[in-house]
DRENMI-297179 format. One record per residue: residue number from 1; x, y, z of N, C-alpha, C, O, CB in turn. Coordinates in steps of 0.1 Angstrom, whole numbers. Each point is the difference from the previous one (the first is absolute). Glycine has a CB too. Layout:
BEGIN
   num   n.east   n.north    n.up   ca.east   ca.north   ca.up   c.east   c.north    c.up   o.east   o.north    o.up   cb.east   cb.north   cb.up
   NUM        X         Y       Z         X          Y       Z        X         Y       Z        X         Y       Z         X          Y       Z
...
# end
This chain:
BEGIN
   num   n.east   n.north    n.up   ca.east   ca.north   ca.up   c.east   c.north    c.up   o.east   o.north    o.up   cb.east   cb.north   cb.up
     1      -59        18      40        -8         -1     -12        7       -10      -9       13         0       0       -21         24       2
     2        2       -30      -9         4        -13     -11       -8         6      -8      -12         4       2        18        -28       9
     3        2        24     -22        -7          5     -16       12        -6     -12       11        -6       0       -23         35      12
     4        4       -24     -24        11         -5     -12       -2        13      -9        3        -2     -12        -6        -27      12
     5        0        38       3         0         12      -8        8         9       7       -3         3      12       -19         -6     -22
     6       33         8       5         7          7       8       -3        11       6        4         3      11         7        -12     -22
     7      -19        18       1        -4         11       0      -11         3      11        2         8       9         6         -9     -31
     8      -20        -7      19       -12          3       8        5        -9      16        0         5      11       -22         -5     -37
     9       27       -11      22        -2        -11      11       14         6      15        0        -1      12       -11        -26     -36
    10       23        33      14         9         -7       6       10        18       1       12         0       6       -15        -34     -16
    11        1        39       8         5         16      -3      -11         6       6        2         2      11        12         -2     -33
    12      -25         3      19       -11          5      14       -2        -4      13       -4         6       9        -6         -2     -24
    13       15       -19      14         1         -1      16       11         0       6        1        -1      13       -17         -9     -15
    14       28        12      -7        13          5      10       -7        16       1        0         3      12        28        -20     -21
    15      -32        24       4        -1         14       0      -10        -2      13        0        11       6         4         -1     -33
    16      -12       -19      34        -6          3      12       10        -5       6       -5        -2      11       -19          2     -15
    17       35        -5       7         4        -10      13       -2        -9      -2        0        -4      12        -2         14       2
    18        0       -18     -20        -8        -16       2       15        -7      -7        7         6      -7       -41         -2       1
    19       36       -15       9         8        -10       0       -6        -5     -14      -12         2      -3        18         -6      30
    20        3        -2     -34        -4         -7     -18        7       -11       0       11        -2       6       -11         22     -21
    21       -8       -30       7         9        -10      -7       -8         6     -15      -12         5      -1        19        -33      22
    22       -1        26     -29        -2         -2     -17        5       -12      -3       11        -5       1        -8         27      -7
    23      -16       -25       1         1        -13     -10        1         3     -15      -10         4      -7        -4        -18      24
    24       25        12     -20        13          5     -17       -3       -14      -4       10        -7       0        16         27       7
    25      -37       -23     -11        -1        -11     -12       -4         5     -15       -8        -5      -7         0        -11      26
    26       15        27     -20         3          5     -12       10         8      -2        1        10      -7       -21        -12       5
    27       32        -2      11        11          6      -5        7        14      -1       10         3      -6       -18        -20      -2
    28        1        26      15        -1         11       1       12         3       7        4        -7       9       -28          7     -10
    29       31         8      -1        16          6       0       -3        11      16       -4        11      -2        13         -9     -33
    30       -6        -6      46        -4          7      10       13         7       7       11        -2      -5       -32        -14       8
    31       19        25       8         6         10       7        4       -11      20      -10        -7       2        -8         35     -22
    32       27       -29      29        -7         -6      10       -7        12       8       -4        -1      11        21        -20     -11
    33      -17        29      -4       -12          9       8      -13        -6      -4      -10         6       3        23         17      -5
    34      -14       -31      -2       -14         -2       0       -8       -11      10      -12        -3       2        17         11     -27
    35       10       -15      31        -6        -12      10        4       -13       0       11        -4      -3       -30         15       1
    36        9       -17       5         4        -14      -6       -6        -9     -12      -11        -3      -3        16          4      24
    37        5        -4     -25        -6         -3     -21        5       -19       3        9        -7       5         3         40     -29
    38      -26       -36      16        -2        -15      -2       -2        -5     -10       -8         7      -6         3         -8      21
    39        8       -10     -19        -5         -1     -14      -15        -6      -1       -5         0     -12        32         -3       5
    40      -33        -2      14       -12         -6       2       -6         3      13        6         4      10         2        -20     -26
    41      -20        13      16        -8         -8      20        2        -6       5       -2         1      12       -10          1     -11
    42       16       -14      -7         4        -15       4       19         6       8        5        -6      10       -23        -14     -37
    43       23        32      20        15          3      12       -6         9      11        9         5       8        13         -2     -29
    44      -35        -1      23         1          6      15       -2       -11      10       -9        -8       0        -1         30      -7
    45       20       -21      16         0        -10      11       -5         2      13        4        11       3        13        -18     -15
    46      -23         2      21        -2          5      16       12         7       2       -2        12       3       -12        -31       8
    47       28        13     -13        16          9       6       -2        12      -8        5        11       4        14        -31       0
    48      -25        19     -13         1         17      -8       -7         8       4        4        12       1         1        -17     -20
    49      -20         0      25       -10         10       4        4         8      14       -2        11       3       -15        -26     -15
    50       27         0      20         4         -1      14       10        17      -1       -3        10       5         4        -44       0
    51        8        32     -11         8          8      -2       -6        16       1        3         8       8         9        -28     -22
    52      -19        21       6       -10         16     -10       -6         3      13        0        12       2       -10        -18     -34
    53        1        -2      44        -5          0       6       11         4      14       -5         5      11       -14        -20     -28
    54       32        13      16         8          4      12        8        15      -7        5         8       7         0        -37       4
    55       -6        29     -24         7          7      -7       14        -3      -1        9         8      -4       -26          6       8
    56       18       -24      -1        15         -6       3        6        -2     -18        5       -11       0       -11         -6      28
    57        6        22     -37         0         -6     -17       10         8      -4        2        11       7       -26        -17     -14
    58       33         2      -6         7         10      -7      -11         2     -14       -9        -7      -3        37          0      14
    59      -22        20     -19        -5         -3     -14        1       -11      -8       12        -4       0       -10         22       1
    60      -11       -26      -8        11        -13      -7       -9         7     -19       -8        10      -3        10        -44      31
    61        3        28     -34         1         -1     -14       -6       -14      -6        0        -2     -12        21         18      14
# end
């Protein structure tokens, strides 16, 4: 799941299992329980999707 709302987009879908990136183009003060945090769309890369998709990732900030 890719979202920018933490709440709706990115915290209900860790609550199903689903893998997250959050896009934090507003600065939002986060936990790394929540996934992987970006500051825009233009930082998701094929290697990042590659990654989420092997599950091979750490938390990043």
């Amino acid at each position: 799941m890719v979202g920018d709302d933490l709440y709706l987009d990115i915290k209900r879908a860790r609550q199903e299992g689903l893998s997250t990136i959050f896009i934090n183009n507003k600065g939002v003060v986060t936990d790394p329980t929540i996934g992987i945090v970006v500051d825009s769309v233009e930082d998701i890369s094929k290697e990042l999707i590659s990654k989420i998709e092997q599950r091979n990732f750490e938390f990043e900030r």
